[in-house]
Residue frames relative to the residue before (quaternion, step in Angstrom):
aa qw qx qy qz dx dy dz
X 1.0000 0.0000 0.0000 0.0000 0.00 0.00 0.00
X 0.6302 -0.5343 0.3783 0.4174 3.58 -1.05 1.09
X 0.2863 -0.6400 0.6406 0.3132 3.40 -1.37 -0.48
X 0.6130 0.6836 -0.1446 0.3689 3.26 1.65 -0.34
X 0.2559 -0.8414 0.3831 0.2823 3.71 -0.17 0.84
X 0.3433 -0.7737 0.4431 0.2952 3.10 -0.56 1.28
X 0.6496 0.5572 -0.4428 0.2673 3.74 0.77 -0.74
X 0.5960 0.4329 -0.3162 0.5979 3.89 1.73 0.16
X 0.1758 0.8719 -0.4562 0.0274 3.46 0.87 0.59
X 0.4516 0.6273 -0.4210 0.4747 3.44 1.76 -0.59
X 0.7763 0.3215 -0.4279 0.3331 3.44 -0.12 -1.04
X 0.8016 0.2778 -0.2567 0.4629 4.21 0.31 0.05
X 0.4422 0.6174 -0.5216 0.3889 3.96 1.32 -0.11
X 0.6204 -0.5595 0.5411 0.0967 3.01 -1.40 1.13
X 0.8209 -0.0824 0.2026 0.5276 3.94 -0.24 -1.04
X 0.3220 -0.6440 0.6905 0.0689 3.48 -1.49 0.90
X 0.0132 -0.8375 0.5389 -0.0891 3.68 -0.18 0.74
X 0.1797 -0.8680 0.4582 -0.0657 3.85 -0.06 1.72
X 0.0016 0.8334 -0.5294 -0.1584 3.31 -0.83 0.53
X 0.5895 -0.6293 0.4535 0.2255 3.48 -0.76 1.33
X 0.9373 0.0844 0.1041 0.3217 3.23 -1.40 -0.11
X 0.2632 0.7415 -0.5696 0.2377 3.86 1.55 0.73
X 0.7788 0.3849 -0.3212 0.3771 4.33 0.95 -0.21
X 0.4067 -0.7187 0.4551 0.3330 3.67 0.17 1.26
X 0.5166 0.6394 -0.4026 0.4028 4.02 1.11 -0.34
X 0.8166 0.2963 -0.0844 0.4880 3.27 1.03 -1.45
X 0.3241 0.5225 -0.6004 0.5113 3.34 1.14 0.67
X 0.7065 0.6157 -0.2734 0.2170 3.48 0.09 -1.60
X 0.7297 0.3436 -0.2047 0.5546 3.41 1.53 -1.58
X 0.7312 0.1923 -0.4498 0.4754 3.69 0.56 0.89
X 0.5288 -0.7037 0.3629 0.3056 3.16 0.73 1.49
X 0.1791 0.7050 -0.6178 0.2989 4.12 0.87 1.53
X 0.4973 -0.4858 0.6239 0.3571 3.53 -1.19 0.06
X 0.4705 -0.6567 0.5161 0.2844 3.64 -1.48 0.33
X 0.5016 -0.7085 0.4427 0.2245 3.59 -0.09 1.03
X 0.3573 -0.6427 0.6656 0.1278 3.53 -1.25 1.67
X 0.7901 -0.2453 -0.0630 0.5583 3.78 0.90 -0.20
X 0.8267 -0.2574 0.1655 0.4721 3.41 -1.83 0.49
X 0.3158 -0.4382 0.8374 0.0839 3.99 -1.60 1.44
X 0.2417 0.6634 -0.7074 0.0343 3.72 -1.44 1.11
X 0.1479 0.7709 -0.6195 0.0115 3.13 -1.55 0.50
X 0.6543 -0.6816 0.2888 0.1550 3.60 -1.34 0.79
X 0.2235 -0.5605 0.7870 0.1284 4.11 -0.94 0.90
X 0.3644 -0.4999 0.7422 0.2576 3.12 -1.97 0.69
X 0.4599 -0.5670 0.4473 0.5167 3.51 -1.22 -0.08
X 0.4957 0.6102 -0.5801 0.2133 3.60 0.72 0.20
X 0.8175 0.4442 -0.2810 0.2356 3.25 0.77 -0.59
X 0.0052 0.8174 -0.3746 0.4376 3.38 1.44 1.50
X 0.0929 0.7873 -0.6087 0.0313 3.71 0.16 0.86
X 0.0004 0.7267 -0.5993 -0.3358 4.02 -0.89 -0.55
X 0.6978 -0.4068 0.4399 0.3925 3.43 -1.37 -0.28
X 0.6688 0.2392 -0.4717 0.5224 3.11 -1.10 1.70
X 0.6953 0.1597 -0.3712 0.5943 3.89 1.00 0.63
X 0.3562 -0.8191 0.3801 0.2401 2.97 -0.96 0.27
X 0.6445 -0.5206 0.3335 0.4498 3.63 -1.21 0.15
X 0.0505 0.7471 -0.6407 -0.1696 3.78 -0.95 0.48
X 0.7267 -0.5186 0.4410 0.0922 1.94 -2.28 0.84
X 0.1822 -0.6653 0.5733 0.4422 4.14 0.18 1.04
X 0.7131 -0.3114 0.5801 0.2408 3.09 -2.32 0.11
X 0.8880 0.2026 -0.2283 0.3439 3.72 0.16 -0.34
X 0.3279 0.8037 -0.2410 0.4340 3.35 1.64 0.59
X 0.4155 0.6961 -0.5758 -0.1061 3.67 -0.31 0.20
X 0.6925 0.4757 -0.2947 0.4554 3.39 0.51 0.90
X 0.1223 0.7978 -0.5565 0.1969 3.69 0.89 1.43
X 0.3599 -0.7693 0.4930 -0.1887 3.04 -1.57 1.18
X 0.3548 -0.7183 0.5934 0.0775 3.61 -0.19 1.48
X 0.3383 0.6465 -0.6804 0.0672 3.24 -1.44 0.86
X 0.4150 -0.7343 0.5316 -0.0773 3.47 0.06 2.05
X 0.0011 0.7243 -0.6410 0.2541 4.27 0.11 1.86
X 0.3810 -0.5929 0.6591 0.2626 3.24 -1.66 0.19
X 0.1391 -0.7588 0.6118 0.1749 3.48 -0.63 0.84
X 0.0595 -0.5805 0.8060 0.0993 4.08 -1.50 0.51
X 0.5507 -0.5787 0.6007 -0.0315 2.33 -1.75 2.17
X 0.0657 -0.7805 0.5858 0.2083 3.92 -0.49 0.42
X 0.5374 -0.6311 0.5576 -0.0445 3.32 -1.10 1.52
X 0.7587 -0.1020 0.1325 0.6296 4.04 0.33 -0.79
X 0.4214 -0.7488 0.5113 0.0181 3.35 -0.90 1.22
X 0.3279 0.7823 -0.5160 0.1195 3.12 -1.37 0.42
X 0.2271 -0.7790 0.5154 0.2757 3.49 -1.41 -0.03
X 0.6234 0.5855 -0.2757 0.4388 2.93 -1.37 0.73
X 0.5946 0.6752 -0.3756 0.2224 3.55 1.06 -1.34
X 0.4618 -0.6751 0.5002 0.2842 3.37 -1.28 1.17
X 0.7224 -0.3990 0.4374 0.3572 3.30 -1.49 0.65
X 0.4560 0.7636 -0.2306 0.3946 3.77 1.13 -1.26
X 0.7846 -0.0593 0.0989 0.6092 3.17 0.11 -1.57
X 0.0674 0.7417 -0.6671 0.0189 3.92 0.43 0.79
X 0.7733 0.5476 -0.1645 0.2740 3.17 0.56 -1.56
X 0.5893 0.5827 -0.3286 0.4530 3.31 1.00 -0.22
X 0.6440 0.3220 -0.3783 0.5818 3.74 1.58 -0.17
X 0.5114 0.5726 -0.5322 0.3569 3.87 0.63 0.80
X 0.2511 -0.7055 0.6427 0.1616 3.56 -0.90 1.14
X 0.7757 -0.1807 0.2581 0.5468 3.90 0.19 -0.44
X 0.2305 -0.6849 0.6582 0.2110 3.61 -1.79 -0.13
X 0.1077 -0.7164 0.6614 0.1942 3.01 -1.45 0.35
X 0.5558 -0.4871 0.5797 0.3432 3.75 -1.89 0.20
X 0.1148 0.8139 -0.5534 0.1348 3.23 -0.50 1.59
X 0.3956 -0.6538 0.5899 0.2609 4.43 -1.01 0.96
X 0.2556 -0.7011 0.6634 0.0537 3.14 -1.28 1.16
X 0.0414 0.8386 -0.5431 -0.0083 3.51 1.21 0.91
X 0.1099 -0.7642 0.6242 -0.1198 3.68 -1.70 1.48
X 0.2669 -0.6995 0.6535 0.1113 3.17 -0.90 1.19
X 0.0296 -0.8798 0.4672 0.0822 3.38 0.19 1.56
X 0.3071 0.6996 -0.4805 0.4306 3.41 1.02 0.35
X 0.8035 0.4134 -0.0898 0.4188 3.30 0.62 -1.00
X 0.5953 0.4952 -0.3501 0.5271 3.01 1.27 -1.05
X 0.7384 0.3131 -0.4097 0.4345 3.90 0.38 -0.98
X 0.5414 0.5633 -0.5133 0.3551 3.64 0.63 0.28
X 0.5595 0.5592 -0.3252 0.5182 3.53 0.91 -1.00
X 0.7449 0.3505 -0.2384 0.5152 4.05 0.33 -1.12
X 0.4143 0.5625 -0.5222 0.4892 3.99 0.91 -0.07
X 0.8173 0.4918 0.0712 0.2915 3.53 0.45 -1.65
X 0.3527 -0.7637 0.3706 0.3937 3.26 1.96 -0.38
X 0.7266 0.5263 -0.2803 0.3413 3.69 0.89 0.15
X 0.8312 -0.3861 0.2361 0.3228 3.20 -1.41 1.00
X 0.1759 -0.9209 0.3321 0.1035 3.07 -1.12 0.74
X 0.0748 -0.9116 0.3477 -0.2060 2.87 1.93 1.50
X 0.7520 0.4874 -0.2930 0.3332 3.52 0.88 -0.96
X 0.7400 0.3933 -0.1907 0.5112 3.14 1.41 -1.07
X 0.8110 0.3232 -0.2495 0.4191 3.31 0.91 0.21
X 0.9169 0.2018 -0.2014 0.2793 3.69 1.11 0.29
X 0.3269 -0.8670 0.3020 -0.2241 2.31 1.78 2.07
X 0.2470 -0.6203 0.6155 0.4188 3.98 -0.67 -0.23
X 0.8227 0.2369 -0.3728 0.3578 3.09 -1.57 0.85
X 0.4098 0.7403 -0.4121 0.3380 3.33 1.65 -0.33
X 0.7422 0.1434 -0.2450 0.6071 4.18 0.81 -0.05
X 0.1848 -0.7300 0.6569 -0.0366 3.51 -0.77 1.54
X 0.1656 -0.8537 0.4935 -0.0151 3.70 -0.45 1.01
X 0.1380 -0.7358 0.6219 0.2296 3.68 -0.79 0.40
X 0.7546 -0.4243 0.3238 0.3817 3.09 -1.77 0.63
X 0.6854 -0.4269 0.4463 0.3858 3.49 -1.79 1.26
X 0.1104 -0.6224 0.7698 0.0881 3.10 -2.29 1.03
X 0.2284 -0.8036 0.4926 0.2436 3.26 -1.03 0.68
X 0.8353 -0.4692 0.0848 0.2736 3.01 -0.96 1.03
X 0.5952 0.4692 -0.2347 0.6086 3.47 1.76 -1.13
X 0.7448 0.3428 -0.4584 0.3430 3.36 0.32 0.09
X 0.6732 0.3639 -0.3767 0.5220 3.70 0.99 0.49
X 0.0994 0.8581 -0.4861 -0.1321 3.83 0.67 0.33
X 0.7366 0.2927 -0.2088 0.5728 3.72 0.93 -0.32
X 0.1161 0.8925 -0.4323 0.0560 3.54 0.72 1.03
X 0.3464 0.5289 -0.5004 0.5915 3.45 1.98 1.15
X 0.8665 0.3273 -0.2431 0.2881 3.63 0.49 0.30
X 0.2841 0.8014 -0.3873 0.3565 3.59 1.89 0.29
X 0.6442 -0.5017 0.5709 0.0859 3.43 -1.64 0.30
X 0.3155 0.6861 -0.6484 0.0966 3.93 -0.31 0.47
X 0.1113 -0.6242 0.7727 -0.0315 3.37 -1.48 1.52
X 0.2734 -0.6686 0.6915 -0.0072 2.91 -1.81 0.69
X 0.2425 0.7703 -0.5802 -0.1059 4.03 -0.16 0.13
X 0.2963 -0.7450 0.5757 0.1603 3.66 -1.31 0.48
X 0.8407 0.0712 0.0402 0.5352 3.64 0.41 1.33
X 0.5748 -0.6771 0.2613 0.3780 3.04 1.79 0.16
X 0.4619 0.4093 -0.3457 0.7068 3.40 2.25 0.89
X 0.5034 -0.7001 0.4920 0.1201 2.85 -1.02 1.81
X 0.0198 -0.8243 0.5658 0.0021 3.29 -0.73 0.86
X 0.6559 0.0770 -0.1596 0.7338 4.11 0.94 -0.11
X 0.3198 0.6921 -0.6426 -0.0762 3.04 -1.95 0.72
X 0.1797 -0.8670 0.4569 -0.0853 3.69 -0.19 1.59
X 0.0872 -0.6257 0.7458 0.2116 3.22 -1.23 -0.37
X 0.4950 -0.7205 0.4808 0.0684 2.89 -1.42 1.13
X 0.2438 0.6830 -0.4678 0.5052 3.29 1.69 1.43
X 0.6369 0.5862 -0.2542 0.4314 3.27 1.19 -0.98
X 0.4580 0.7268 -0.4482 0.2471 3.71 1.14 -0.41
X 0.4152 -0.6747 0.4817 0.3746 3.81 -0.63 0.09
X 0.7157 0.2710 -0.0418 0.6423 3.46 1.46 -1.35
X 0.4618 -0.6200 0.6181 0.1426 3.58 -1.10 1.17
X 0.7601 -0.3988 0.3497 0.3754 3.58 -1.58 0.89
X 0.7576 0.4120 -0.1374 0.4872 3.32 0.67 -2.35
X 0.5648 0.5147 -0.4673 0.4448 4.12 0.57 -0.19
X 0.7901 0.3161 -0.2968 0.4333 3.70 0.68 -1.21
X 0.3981 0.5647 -0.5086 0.5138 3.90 1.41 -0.40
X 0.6606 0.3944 -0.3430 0.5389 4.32 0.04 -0.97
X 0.8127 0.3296 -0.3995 0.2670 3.75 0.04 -1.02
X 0.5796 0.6736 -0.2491 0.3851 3.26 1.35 -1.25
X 0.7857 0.4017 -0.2394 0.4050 3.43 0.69 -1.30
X 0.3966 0.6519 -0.4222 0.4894 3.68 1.42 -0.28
X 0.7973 0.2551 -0.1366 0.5296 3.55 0.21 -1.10
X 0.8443 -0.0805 -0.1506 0.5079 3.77 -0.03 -0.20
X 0.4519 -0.5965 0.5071 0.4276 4.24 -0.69 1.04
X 0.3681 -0.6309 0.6624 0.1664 3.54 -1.75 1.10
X 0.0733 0.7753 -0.6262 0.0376 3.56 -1.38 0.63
X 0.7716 -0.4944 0.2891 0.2767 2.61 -1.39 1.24
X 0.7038 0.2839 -0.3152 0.5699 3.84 -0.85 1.27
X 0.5861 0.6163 -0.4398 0.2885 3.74 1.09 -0.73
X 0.4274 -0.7035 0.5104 0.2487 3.95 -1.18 0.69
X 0.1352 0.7613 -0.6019 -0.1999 3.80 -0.85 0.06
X 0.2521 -0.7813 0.5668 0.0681 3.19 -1.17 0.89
X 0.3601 -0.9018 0.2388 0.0022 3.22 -0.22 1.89
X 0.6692 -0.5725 0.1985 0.4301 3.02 1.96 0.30
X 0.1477 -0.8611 0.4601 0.1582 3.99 -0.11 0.49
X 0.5789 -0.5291 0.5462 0.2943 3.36 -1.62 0.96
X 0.7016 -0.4768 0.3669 0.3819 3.06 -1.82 0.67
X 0.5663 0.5820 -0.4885 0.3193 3.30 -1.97 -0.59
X 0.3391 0.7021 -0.5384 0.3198 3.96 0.87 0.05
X 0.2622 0.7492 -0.6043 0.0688 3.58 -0.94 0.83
X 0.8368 -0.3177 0.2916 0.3374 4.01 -1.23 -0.05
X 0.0641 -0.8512 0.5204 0.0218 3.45 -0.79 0.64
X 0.1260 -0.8333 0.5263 0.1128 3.79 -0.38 0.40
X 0.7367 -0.3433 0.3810 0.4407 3.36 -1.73 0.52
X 0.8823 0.1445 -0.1812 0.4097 4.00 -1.11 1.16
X 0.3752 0.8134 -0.3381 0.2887 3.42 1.48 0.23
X 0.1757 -0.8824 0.4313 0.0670 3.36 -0.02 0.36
X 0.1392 -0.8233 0.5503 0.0070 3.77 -0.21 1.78
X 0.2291 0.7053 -0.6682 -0.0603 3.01 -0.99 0.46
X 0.3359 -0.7484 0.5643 -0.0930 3.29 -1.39 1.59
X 0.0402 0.8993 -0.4326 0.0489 3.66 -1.23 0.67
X 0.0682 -0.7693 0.5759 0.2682 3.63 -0.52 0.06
X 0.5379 -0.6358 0.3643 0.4167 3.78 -0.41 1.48
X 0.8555 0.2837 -0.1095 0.4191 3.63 -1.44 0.32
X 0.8288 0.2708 -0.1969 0.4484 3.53 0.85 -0.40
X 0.8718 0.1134 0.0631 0.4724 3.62 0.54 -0.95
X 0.0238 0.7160 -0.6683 -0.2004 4.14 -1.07 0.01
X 0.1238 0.7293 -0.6485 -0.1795 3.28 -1.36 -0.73
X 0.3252 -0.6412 0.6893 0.0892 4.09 -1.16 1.25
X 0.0791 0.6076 -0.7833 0.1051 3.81 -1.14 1.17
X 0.1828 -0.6908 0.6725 0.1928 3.37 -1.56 0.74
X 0.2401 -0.7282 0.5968 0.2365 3.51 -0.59 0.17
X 0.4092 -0.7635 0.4966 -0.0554 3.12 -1.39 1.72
X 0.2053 -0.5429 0.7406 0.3385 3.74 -1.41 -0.74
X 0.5787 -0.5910 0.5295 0.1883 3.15 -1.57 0.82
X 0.3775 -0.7936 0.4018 0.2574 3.57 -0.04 1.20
């Protein structure tokens, strides 16, 4: 048994691992094709923020971007892991921003290059406090709202995913080994739009969780 607390998994997880384009809605509103399989790419843990600091704004951005995902904490690692017994390497999930300097990002994909700048920024993945697992038991069917200013701007259900938890646990772990503390981000319903310096986000999954980020400039 770890010695580690998972419910502080940010402060010692290893890798943050995103999947793009998991709502065929939010392909559509950035005119993406719908994905034949999982669009992934990588957060350092640096870029982990929690409530009480806020999100900044990078310096070369003018055009950052809310996108409000369910994240599943992974509990027992591995590679390879059938689809079967994904779930048994999930410790819990948390509500987690997949914040995007999309200015950049559609510059980077004009160009054929990574998209490291616009997406793993510090503060760029703002996290709410650990869920354990029993308190989401059907976590293919939950609620994620997003409101900017107290105007609702995303609200989904994570029915709408293209790829299930246990498909990206199998696809993910094939290609890079999962360990214990590691983050997945499960992709974000439509409604994604611009944020500015003093905005206030506040984000939820109905019945279970909030979290309030302001979004800053870098002093």
């Amino acid at each position: 048994m770890s010695a580690r607390n998972i419910a502080r998994f940010w402060e010692w997880g290893r890798k943050i691992i995103c999947v793009g384009r998991n709502y065929a809605d939010h392909a559509i509103e950035l005119k993406n094709a719908i994905p034949s399989e999982p669009v992934l790419f990588l957060k350092p843990p640096s870029a982990y923020v929690r409530e009480g600091s806020p999100i900044l704004l990078p310096f070369y951005t003018s055009n950052l971007h809310h996108e409000v995902e369910l994240g599943v904490v992974i509990g027992k690692g591995g590679t390879a892991i059938p689809q079967s017994s994904a779930m048994e390497h999930v410790a819990g999930y948390v509500l987690c921003l997949d914040m995007t300097a999309r200015d950049i990002q559609d510059e980077c994909k004009s160009k054929g290059l990574p998209w490291t700048l616009a997406k793993a920024f510090n503060t760029s993945c703002p996290i709410s406090d650990f869920i354990p697992k029993e308190k989401i038991p059907n976590p293919g069917s939950i609620n994620l709202w997003l409101k900017v200013n107290d105007i609702v701007k995303q609200n989904g259900s994570t029915s709408q995913m293209i790829f299930s938890i246990p498909y990206l646990i199998n696809y993910i772990s094939e290609i890079i080994s999962l360990e214990e503390g590691d983050l997945i981000l499960t992709g974000t319903p439509k409604g994604v739009s611009s944020v500015q310096e003093q905005d206030e986000l506040q984000a939820g999954i109905d019945g279970i969780v909030t979290m309030t980020f302001k979004v800053d400039r870098k002093s």
